[in-house]
Structures are given as C-alpha cells and as structure tokens.
N, CA, C and O of each residue as an XYZ file, in Angstrom:
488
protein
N    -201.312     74.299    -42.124
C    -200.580     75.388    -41.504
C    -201.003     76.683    -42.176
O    -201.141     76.595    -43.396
N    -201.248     77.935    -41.590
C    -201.692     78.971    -42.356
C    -200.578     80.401    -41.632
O    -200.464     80.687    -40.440
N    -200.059     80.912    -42.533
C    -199.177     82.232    -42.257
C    -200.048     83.106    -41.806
O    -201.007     83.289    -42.555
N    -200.026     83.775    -40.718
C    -200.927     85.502    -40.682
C    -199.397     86.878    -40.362
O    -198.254     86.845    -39.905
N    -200.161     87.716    -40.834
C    -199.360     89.233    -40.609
C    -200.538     89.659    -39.855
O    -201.691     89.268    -39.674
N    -199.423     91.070    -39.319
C    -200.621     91.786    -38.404
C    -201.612     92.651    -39.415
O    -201.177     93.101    -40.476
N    -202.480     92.772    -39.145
C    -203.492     93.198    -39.978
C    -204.911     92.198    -40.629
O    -206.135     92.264    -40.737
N    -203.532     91.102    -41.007
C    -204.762     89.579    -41.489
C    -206.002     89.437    -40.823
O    -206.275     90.416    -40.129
N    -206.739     88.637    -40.815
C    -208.142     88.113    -40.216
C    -207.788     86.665    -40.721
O    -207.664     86.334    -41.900
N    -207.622     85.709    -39.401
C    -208.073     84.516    -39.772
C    -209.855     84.084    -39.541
O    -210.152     84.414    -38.393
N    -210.791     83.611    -40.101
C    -212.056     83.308    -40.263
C    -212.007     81.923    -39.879
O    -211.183     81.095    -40.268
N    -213.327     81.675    -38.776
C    -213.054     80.004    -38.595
C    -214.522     80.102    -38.795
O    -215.275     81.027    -38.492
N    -214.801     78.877    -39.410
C    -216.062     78.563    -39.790
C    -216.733     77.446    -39.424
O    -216.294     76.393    -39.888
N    -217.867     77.382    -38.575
C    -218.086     76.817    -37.895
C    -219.719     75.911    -38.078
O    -220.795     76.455    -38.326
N    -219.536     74.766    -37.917
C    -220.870     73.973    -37.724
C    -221.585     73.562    -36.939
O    -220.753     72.949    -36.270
N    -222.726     73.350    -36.330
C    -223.177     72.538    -35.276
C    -224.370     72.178    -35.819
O    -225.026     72.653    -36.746
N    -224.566     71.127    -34.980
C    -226.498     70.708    -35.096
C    -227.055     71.402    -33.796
O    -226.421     71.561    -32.753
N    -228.590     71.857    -34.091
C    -229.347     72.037    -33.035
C    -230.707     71.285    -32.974
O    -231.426     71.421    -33.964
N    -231.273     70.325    -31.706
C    -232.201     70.129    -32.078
C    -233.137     70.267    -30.712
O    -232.695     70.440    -29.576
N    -234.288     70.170    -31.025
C    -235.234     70.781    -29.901
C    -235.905     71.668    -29.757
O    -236.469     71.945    -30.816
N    -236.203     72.397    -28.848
C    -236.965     74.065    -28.327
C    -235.932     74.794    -29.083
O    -234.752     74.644    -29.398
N    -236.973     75.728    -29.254
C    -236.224     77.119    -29.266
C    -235.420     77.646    -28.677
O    -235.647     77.682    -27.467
N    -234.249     78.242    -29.100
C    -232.917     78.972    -27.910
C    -232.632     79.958    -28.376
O    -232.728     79.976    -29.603
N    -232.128     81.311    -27.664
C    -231.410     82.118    -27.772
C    -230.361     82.663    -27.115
O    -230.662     82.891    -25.943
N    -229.215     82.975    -27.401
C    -228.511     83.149    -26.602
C    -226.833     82.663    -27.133
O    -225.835     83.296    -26.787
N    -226.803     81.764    -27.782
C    -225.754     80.854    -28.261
C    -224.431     82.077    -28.420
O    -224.840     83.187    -28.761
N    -223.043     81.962    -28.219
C    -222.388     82.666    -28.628
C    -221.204     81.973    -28.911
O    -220.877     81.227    -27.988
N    -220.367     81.968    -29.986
C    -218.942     81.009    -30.451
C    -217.836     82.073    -30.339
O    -217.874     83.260    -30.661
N    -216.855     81.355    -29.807
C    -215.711     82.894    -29.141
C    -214.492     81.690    -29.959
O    -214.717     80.491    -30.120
N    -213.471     82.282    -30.292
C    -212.377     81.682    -31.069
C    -211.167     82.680    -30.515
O    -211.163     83.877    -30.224
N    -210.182     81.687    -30.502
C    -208.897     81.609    -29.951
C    -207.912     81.557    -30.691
O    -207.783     80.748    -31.610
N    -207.133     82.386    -30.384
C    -205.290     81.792    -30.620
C    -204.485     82.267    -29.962
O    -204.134     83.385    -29.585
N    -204.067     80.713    -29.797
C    -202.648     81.217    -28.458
C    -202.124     80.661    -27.928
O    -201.202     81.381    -28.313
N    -201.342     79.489    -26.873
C    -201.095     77.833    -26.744
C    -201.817     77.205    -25.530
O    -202.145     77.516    -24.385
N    -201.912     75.884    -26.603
C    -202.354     74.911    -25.520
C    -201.413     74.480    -24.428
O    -200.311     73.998    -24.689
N    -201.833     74.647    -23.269
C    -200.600     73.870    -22.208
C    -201.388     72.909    -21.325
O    -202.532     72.458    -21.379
N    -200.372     72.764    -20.504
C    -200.846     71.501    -19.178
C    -202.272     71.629    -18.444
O    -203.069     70.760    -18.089
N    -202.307     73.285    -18.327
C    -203.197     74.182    -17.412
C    -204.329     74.219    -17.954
O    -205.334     74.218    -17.242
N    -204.437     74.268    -19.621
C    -205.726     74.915    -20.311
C    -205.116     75.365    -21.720
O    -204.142     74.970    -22.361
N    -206.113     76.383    -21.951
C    -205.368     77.674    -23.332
C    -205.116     78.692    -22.882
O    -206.055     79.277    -22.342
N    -204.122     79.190    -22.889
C    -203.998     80.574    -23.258
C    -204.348     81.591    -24.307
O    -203.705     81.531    -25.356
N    -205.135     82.381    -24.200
C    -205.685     82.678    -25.390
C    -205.081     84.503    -25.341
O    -205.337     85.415    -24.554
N    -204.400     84.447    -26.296
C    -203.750     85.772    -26.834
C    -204.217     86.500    -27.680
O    -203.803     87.658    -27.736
N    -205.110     86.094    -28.493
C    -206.436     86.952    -29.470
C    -207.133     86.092    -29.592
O    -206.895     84.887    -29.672
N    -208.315     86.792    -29.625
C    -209.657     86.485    -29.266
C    -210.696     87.141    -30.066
O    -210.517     88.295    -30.455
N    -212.004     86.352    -30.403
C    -213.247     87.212    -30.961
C    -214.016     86.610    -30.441
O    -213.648     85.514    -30.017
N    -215.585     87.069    -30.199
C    -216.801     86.220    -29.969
C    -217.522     86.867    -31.178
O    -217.063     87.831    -31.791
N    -219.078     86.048    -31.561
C    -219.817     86.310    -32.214
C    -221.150     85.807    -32.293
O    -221.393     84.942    -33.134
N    -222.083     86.245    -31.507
C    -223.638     86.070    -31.344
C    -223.778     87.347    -30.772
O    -223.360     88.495    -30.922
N    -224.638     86.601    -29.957
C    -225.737     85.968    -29.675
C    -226.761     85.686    -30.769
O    -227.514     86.541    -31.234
N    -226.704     84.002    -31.251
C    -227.661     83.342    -31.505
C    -228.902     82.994    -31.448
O    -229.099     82.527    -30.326
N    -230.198     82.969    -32.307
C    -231.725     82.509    -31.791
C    -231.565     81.493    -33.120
O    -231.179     81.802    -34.247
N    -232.079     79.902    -32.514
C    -232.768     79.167    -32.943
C    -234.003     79.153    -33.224
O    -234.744     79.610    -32.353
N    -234.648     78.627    -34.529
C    -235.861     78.476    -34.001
C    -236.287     76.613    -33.368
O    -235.320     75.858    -33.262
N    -237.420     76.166    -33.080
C    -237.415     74.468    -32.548
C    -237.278     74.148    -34.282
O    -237.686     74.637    -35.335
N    -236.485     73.078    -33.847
C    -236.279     71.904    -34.554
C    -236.474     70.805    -34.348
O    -235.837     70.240    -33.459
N    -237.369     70.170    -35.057
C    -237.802     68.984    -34.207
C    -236.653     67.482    -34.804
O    -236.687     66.366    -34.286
N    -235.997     67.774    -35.641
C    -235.188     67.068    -36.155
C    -233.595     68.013    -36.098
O    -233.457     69.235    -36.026
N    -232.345     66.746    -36.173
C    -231.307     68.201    -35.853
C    -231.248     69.062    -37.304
O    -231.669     68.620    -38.372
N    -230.678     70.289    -37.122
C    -230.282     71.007    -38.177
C    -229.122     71.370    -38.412
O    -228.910     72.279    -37.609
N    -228.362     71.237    -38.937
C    -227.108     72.154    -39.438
C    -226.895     73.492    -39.277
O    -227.837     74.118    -39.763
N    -226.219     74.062    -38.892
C    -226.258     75.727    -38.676
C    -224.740     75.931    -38.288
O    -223.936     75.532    -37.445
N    -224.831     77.158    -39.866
C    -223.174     77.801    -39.578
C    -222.885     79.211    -39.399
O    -223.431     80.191    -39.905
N    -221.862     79.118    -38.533
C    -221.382     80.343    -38.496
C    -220.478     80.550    -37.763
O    -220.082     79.931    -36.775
N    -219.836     82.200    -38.660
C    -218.578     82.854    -39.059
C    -218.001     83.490    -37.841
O    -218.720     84.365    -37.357
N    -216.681     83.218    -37.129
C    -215.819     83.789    -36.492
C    -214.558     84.722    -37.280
O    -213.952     84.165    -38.196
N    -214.290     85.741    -37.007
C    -212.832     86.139    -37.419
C    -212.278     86.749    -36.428
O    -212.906     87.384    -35.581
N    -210.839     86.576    -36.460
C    -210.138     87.024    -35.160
C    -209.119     87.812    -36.304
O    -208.646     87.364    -37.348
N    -208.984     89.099    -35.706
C    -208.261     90.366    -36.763
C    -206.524     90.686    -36.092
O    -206.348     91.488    -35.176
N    -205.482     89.975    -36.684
C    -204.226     89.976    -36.210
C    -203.727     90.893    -35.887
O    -203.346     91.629    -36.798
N    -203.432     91.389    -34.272
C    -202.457     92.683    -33.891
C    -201.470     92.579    -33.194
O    -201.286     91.606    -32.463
N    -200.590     93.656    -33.307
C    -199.188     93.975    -32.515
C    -199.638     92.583    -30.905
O    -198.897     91.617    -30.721
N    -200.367     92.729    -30.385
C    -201.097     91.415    -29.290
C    -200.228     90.476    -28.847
O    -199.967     90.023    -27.733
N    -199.677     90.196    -30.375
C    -199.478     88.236    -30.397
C    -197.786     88.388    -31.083
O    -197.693     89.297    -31.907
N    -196.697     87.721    -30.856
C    -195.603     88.026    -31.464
C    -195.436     86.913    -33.022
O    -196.209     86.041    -33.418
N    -194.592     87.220    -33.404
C    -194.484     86.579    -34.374
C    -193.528     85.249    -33.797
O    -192.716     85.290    -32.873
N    -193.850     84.218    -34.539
C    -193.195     82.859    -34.105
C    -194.125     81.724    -34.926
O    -195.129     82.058    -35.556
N    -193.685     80.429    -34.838
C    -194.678     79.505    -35.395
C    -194.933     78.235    -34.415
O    -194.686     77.063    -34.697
N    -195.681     78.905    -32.761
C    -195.922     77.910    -32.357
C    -197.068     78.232    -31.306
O    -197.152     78.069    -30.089
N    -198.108     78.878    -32.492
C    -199.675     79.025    -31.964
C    -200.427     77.860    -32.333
O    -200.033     77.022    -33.145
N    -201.683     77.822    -31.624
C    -202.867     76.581    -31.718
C    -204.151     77.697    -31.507
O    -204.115     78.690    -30.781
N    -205.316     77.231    -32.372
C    -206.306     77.577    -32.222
C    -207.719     77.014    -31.600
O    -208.023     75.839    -31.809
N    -208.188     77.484    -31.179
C    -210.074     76.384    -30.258
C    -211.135     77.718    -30.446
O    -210.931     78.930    -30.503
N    -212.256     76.957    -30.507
C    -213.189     77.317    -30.849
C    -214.598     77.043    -29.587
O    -214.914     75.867    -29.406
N    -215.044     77.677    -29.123
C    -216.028     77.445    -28.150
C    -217.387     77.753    -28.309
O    -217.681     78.944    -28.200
N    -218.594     76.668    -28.625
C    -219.421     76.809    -28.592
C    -220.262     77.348    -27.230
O    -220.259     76.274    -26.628
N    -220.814     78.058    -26.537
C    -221.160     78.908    -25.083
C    -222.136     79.216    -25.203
O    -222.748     79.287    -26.269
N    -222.550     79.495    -24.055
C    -223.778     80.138    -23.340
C    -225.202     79.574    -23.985
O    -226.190     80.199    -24.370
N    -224.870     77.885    -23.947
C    -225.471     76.568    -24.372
C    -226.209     75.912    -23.102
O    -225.819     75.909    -21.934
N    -227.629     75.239    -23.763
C    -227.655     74.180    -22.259
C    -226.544     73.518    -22.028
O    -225.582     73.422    -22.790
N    -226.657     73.103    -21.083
C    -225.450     71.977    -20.749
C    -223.841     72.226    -20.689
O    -223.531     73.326    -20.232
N    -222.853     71.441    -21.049
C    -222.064     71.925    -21.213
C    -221.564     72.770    -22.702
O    -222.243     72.950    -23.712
N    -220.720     73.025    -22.540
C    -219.739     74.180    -23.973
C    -219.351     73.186    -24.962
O    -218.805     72.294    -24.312
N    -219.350     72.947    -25.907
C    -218.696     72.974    -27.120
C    -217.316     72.996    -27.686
O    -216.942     74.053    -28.194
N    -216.612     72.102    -27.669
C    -215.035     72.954    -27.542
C    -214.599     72.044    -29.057
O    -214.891     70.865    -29.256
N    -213.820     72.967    -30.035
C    -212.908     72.514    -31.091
C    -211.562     72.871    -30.572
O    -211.448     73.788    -29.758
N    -210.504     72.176    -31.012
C    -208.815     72.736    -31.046
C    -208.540     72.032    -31.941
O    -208.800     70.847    -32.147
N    -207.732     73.123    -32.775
C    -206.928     72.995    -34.050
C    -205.724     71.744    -33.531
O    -205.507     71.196    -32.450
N    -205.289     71.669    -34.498
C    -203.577     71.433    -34.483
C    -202.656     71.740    -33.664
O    -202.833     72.941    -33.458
N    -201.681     71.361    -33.000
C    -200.726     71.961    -32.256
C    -199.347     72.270    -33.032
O    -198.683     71.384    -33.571
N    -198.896     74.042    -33.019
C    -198.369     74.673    -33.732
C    -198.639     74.810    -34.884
O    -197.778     74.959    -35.751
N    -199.644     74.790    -35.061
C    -200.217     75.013    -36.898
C    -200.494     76.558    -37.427
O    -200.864     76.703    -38.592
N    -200.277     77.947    -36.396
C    -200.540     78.762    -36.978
C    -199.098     79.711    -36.730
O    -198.623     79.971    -35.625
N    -198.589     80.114    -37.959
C    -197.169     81.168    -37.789
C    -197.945     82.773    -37.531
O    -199.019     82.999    -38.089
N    -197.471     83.533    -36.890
C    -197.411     85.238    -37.144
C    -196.258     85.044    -37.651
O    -195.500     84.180    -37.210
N    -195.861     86.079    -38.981
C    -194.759     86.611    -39.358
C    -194.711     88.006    -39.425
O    -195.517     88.929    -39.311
N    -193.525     87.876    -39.644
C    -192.980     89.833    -39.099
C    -193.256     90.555    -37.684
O    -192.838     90.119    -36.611
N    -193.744     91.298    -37.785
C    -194.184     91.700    -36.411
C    -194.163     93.019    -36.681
O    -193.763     93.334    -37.801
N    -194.522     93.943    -35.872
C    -194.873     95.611    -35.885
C    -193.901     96.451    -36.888
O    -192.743     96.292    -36.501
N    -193.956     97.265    -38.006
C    -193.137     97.944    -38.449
C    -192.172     98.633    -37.088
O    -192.503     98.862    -35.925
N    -191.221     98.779    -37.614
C    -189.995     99.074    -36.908
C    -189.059    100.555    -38.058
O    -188.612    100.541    -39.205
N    -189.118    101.383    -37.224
C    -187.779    102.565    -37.881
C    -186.362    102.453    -36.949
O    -186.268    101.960    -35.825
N    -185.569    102.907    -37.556
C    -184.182    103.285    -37.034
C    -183.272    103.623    -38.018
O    -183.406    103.536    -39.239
N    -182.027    104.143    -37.156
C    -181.265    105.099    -37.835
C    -181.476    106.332    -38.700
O    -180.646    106.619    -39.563
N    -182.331    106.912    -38.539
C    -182.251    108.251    -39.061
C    -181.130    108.908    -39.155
O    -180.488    109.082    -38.120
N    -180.735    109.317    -40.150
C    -179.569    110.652    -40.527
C    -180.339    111.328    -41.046
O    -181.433    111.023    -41.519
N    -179.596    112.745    -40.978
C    -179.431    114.156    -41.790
C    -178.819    114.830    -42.091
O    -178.041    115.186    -41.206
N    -178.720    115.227    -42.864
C    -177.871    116.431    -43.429
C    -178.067    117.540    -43.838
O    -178.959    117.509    -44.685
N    -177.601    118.733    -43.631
C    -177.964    119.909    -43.649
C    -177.307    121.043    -44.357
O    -176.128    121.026    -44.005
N    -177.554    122.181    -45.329
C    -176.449    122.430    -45.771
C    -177.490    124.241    -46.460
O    -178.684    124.141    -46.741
N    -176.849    125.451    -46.579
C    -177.359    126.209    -46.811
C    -177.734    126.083    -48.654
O    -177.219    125.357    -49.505
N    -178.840    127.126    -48.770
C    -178.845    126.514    -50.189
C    -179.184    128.098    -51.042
O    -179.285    128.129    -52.268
C-alpha cells in the first residue's frame, strides 16, 4: 500500500524483454484510478517514450521509468488501483495492474476559511 499527497510523484518501474528486429516507437503510459466491470478508469495519467530498440537476437531486459505527479485531479480516499501499458508495440499491448485499492491520496487541496478582522485607530 503506498500513501501519496498532492504534489508526490509515484514512479513505476518497469521491465520487459525485447527480442528480434529493430523497433521504434514503444511508449509505457501508467495509470491511477479504478478498476471496474467496464475497464479502468484512469484519473491521472503519464506516458513516456517513444522508445528505439536496437535487434536482439536473443531477448533482452530493458527498463524503464514512469512517474505520474499527484494533483488537485484525483480526491483523496483509499480506493485507487494502478496499470501500466506497454503500447504502440507489434501485436497486442502489454498490460500490468497493481492491487485493488492499494493506493490512498491523503488530504486533498489546501483549504482557507473564516477570516476575521479587526480594526482599530492607532
């Protein structure tokens, strides 16, 4: 389970193998927001490529860094889920999902009220 405030950056870090020709193009987009019946809803969001491979004739390991930067967006509560999408891949996409309800926002947007004053000659 991991707490975020607005402002935080959660970072998802990511692995895949590639093997074959050369590609470019690859892009990993990351989510948070809930899973339902329908799909995800995704309430913040980042992408990050476009990717170039070079051929591999054996698979390779290859990582890399998503962060999604917490704003006013998303409310505070503790019953977000996160996925991860590997894209703009041969074939089909790539898909990770976290946990269900594993990520809290706490607090939520600074808030003022009640102002007084008082006034008085001096």
């Amino acid at each position: 389970m991991v707490s975020l405030a607005v402002g935080d950056k959660l970072r998802f870090t990511c692995q895949f193998y590639h093997q074959g020709a050369a590609y470019s193009g690859a892009k990993l987009r990351a989510a948070i927001g809930h899973k339902g019946a329908f799909g995800f809803d995704e309430i913040l969001w980042a992408e990050a490529g476009p990717y170039s491979f070079p051929e591999d004739i054996n698979p390779k390991l290859y990582q890399q860094v998503v962060n999604i930067t917490i704003t006013t967006s998303i409310s505070a509560g503790s019953d977000y889920e996160a996925y991860v999408k590997l894209m703009s891949i041969p074939g089909s996409d790539l898909f990770w999902y976290g946990p269900l309800n594993d990520i809290t926002i706490i607090g939520g947007p600074a808030t003022f009220s009640g102002l007084t004053v008082t006034y008085a000659k001096v």
